[in-house]
KEROFI-121047 format. One record per residue (C-alpha): x, y, z. Coordinates in steps of 0.1 Angstrom, whole numbers, padded with zeros to 4 digits, always signed. Example, Ala and Ser with C-alpha at 12.3 -4.5 7.8 and 13.67 -1.06 7.14 Angstrom:
2
+0123-0045+0078
+0137-0011+0071
END
This chain:
119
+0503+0481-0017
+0539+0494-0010
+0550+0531-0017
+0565+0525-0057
+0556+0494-0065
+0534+0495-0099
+0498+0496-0081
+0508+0530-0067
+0527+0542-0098
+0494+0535-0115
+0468+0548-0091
+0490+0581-0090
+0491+0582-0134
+0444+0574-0131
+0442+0604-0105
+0466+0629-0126
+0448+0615-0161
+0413+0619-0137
+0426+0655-0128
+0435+0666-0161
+0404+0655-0175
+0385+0674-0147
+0406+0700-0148
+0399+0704-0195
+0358+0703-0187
+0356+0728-0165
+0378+0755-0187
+0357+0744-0217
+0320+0749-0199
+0335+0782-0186
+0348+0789-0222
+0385+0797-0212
+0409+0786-0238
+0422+0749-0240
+0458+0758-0228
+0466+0790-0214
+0500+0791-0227
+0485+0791-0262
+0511+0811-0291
+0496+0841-0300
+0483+0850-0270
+0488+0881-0249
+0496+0873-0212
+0479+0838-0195
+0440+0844-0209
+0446+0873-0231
+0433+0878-0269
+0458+0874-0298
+0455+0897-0324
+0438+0870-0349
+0410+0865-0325
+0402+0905-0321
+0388+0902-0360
+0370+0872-0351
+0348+0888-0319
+0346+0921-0340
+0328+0896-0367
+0306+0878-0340
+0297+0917-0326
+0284+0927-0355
+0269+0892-0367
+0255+0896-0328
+0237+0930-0335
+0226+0924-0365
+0204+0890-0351
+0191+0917-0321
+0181+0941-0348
+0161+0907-0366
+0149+0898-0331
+0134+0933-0325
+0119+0932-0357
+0104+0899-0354
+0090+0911-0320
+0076+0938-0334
+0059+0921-0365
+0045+0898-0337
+0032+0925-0319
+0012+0935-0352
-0002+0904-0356
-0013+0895-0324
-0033+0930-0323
-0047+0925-0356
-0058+0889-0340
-0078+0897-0309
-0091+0928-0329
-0130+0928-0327
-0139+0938-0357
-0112+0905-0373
-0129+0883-0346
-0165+0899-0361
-0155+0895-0397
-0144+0859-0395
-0180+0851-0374
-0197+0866-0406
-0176+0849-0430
-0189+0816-0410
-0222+0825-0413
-0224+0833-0446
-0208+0798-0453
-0235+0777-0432
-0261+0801-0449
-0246+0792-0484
-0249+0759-0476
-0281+0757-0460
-0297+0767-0490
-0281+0747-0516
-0293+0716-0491
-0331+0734-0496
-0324+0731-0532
-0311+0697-0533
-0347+0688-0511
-0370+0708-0538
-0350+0691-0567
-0356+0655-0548
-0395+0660-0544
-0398+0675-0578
-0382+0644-0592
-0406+0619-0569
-0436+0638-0582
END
C-alpha cells in the first residue's frame, strides 16, 4: 500500500467516518448538543434563549411529577398500614369463616332434603 494511492486515501476517509461516528455517540449519551457551533447558542455549550422556556417547562413539568410521586408514596404508605393491620387481617379471617360456615350448612340442608326425599 503506497502513501496516496486510493487504499490509503480510503483507509484515512473509514477512520475519519469511524471517528466522527464515535466522536456523535458519545456527545449524545452525555447529552451535549449535536454540534457545538449550533445558531442560537451562547458561547460553545451554552443555552440559547428558545431553550431557557423549554427547561423552565420541563422544571416545572419535573416538580409537579415529584409532587405525584410523593403523593403516590404516601397513598402507598396508607394502604400498606391498613394491609398488615390486625384487626383487617382479623376481619377478612371472619369473613372466611362465616363463608365456610354459610356453606356448611346449606350442604346439611341439601343432606336432610336428600334423606327426606329417599324416605
Amino acid at each position: 500500500m503506497a502513501i496516496g494511492g486510493p487504499e490509503f486515501i480510503l483507509g484515512i476517509i473509514a477512520i475519519a467516518t469511524f471517528g466522527g461516528v464515535l466522536k456523535t455517540a458519545v456527545r449524545a449519551k452525555a447529552g451535549l448538543p449535536d454540534h457545538p457551533f449550533d445558531r442560537g447558542r451562547r458561547g460553545r455549550f451554552g443555552r440559547g434563549a428558545q431553550d431557557d422556556g423549554e427547561v423552565e417547562r420541563l422544571k416545572a413539568e419535573n416538580a409537579r411529577l415529584t409532587d405525584r410521586l410523593e403523593a403516590s408514596e404516601d397513598r402507598l404508605a396508607v394502604l400498606e398500614r391498613i394491609v398488615t393491620d390486625k384487626s383487617y387481617n382479623l376481619a377478612s379471617e371472619i369473613e372466611a369463616l362465616r363463608d365456610t360456615r354459610h356453606n356448611g350448612a346449606r350442604d346439611a340442608e341439601r343432606k336432610l332434603e336428600n334423606r327426606s326425599k329417599t324416605i
